[in-house]
C-alpha positions as CSV (number, residue, x, y, z in Angstrom):
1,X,171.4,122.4,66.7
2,X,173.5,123.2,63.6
3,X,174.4,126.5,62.6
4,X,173.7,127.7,58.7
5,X,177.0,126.4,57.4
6,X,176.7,123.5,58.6
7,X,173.2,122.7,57.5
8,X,173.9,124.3,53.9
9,X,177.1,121.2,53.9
10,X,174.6,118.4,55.1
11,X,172.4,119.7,52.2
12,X,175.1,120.0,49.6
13,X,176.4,116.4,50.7
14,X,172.8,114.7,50.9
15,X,172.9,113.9,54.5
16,X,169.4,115.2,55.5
17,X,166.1,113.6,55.5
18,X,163.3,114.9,53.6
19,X,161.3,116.9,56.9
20,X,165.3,118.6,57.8
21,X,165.4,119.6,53.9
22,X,161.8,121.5,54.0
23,X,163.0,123.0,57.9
24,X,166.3,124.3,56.1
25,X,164.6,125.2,53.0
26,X,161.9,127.7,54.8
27,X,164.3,128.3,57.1
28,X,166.3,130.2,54.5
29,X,163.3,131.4,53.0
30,X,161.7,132.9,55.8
31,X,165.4,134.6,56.4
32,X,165.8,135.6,52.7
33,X,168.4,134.7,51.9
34,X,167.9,131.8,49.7
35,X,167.4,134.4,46.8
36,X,170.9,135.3,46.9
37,X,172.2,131.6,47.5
38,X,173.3,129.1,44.9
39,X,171.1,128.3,42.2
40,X,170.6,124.3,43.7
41,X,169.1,126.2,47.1
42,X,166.8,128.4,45.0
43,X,165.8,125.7,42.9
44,X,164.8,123.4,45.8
45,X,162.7,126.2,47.5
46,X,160.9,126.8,44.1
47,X,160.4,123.0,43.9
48,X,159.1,122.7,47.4
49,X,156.9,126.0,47.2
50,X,155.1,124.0,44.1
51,X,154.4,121.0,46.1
52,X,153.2,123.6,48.8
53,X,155.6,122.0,51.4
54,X,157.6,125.8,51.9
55,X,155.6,129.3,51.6
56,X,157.6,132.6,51.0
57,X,155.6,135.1,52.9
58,X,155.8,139.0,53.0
59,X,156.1,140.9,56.0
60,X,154.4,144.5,55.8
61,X,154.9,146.6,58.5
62,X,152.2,149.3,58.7
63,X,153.1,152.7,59.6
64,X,150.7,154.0,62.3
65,X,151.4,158.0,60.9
66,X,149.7,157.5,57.4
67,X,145.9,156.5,57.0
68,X,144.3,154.9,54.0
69,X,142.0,157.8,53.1
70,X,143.5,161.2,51.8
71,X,146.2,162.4,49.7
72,X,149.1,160.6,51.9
73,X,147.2,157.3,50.8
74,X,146.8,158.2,47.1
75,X,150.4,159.9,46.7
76,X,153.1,157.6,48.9
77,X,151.0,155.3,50.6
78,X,149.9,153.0,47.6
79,X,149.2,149.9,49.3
80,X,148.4,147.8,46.2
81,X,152.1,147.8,46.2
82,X,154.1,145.3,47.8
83,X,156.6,146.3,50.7
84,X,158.9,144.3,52.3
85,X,159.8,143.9,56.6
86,X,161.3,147.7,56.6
87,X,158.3,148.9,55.5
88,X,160.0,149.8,51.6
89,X,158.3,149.5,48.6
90,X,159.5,145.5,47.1
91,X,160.3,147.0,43.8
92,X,162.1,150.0,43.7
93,X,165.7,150.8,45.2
94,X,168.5,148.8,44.7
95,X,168.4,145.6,42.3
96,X,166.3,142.7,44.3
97,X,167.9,140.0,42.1
């Protein structure tokens, strides 16, 4: 099994086959780091997302204390907003790019 490093070398250098480049590719994805990578990893996940080969999915958590009728719902709990693993809203906070 190789470690991140040394998959993101066997990338750089072209030593994988096509299936290992789609594992490492959503692998990084599904991680999320790729967005903060180089822009040759971010490409390749874009290029395989469009062929439908990788999927970036979002993971909501939902918080068991809040309902989806009532103020709580209507003030903080907006869910046509997107939140990421942690349960934060995807937009706000720190830069995401």
């Amino acid at each position: 099994m190789f470690g991140i490093l040394d998959k993101m070398d066997r990338f750089s250098n072209c030593e994988m086959g096509d299936q290992e480049v789609i594992d490492f590719i959503q692998e990084i994805v599904d991680n999320g780091m790729v967005w903060k990578m180089h822009e040759k990893y971010i490409d390749q996940a874009l290029f395989l997302m469009g062929q439908g080969k990788v999927v970036d999915m979002v993971l909501r958590r939902i918080d068991k204390g809040h309902t989806t009728d009532g103020p709580c719902f209507q003030e903080c709990c907006n869910e046509t907003q997107p939140k990421d693993a942690d349960g934060r809203y995807v937009f706000e906070g720190e830069a995401w790019l």
